[in-house]
C-alpha positions in Angstrom: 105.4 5.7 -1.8 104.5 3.0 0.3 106.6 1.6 3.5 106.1 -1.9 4.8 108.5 -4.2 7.1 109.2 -7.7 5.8 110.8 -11.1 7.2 113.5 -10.6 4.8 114.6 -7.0 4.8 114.5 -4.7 7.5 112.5 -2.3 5.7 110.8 -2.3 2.3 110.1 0.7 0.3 107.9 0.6 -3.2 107.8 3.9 -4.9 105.4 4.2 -7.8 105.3 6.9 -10.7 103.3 7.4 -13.6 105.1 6.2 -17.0 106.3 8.8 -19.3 106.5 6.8 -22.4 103.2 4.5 -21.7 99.7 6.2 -21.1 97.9 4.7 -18.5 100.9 3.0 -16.9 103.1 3.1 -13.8 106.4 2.1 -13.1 107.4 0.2 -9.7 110.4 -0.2 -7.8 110.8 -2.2 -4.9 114.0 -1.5 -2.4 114.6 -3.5 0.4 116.7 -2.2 3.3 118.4 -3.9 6.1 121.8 -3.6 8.0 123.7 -4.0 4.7 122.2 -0.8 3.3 119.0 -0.7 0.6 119.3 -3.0 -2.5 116.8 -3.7 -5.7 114.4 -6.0 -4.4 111.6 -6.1 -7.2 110.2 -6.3 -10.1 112.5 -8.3 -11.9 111.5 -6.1 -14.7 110.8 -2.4 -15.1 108.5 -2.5 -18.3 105.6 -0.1 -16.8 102.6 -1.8 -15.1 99.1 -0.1 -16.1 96.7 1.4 -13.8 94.9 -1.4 -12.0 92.0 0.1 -12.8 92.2 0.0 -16.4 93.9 -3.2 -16.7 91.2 -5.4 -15.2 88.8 -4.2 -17.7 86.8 -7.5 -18.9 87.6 -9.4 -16.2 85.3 -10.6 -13.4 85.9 -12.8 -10.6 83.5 -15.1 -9.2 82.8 -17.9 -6.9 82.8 -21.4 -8.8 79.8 -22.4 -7.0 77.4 -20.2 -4.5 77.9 -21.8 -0.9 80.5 -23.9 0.6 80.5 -26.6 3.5 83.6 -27.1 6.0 83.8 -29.0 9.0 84.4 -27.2 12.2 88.5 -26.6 12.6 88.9 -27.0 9.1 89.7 -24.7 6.0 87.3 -24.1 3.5 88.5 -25.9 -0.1 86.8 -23.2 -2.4 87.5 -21.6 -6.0 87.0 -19.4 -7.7 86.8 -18.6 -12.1 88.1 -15.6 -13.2 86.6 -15.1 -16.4 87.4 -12.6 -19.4 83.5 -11.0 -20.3 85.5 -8.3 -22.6 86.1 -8.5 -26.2 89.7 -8.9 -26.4 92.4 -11.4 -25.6 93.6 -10.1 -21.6 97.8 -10.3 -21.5 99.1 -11.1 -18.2 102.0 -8.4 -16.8 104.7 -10.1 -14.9 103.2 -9.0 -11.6 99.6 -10.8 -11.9 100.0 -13.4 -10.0 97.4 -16.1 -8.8 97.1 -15.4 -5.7 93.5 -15.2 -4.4 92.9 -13.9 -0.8 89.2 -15.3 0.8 88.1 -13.8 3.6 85.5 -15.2 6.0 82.7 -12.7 7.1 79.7 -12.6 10.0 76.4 -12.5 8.6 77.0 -8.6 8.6 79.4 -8.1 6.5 82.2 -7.8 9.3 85.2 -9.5 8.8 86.5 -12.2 11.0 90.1 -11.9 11.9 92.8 -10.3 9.6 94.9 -13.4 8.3 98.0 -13.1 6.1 99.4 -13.5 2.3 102.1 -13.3 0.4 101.1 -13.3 -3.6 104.4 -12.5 -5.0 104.7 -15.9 -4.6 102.4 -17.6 -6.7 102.1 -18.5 -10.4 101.2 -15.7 -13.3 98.2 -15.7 -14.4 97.3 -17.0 -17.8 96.4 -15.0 -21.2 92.7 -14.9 -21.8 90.6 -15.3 -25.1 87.5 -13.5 -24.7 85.0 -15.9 -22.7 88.0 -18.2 -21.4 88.0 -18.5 -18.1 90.3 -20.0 -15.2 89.6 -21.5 -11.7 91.7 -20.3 -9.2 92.1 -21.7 -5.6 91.0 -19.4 -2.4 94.0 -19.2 0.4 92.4 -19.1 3.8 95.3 -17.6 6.2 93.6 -17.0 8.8 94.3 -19.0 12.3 90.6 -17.8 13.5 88.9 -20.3 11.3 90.1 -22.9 13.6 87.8 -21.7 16.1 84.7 -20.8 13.9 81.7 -22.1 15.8 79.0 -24.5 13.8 76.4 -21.8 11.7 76.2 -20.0 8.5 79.0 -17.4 7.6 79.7 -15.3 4.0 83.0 -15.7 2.1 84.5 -12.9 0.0 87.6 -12.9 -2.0 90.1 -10.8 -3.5 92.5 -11.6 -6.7 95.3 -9.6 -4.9 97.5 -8.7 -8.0 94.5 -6.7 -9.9 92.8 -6.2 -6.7 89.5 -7.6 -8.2 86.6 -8.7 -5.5 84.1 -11.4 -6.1 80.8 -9.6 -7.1 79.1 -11.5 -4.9 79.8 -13.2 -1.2 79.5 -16.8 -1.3 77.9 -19.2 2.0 79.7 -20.6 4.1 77.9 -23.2 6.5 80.4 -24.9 9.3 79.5 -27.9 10.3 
């Protein structure tokens, strides 16, 4: 069960089960609550969802190229491929979406500011052959780039719907 608080409801509340007809999957319900009382407020369909884990299988997610350049108060215009290495064609679920969440990092590791997303609201991701791949754009979100001062920094990124990382962090030099 998780709780969260949302612009449009008052309360959100997605509970999560293992399927009982579908190994390896889990059913999710999203209620939303407000001064009305609590309503259905996602998916839009209750086939199970597998185990994140398990579904990502043959997929990796990289940076379309290793560094990136972005003038100072600007946001960085980068992609990333996501690319099917297994050995069978990858079917999209209704809730993996495009969304790709970068984040920008010190030359540490440490992450600089916290930023924002919303992926529900993004296109599904496409069906992959084995070896296709897809370029997806990285959302920056975060008001602290503004103020980034001119130097090196590291990207990394996150496909939020099958939380899949980049393997690697990509460069980022702010000019």
């Amino acid at each position: 069960m998780h709780t969260a608080e949302e612009p449009w409801a008052e309360k959100v509340l997605i509970l999560a089960a293992p399927s009982a007809s579908i190994a390896g999957r889990w059913v999710l319900i999203q209620l939303a609550g407000g001064r009305e009382g609590w309503w259905l407020g996602g998916p839009a369909s209750h086939v199970p969802v597998p185990v994140r884990e398990v579904w990502r299988q043959g997929l990796h997610l990289k940076w379309a190229r290793d560094a990136f350049l972005v003038e100072r108060g600007s946001t960085p215009d980068a992609t990333v491929e996501l690319l099917n290495v297994g050995d069978r064609v990858w079917e999209p679920t209704e809730e993996d979406r495009r969304h790709v969440q970068g984040m920008v990092l010190d030359l540490q590791g440490e992450q600089l500011g916290t930023g924002w997303y919303a992926h529900g609201l993004t296109d599904q991701l496409p069906a992959l052959m084995p070896g296709a791949r897809v370029t997806l754009p990285v959302s920056f979100n975060h008001t602290e780039l503004q103020h980034l001062s001119p130097g090196s920094c590291l990207l990394a990124a996150n496909l939020s719907s099958l939380h899949l990382w980049t393997g690697t962090r990509a460069a980022l030099r702010v000019m």
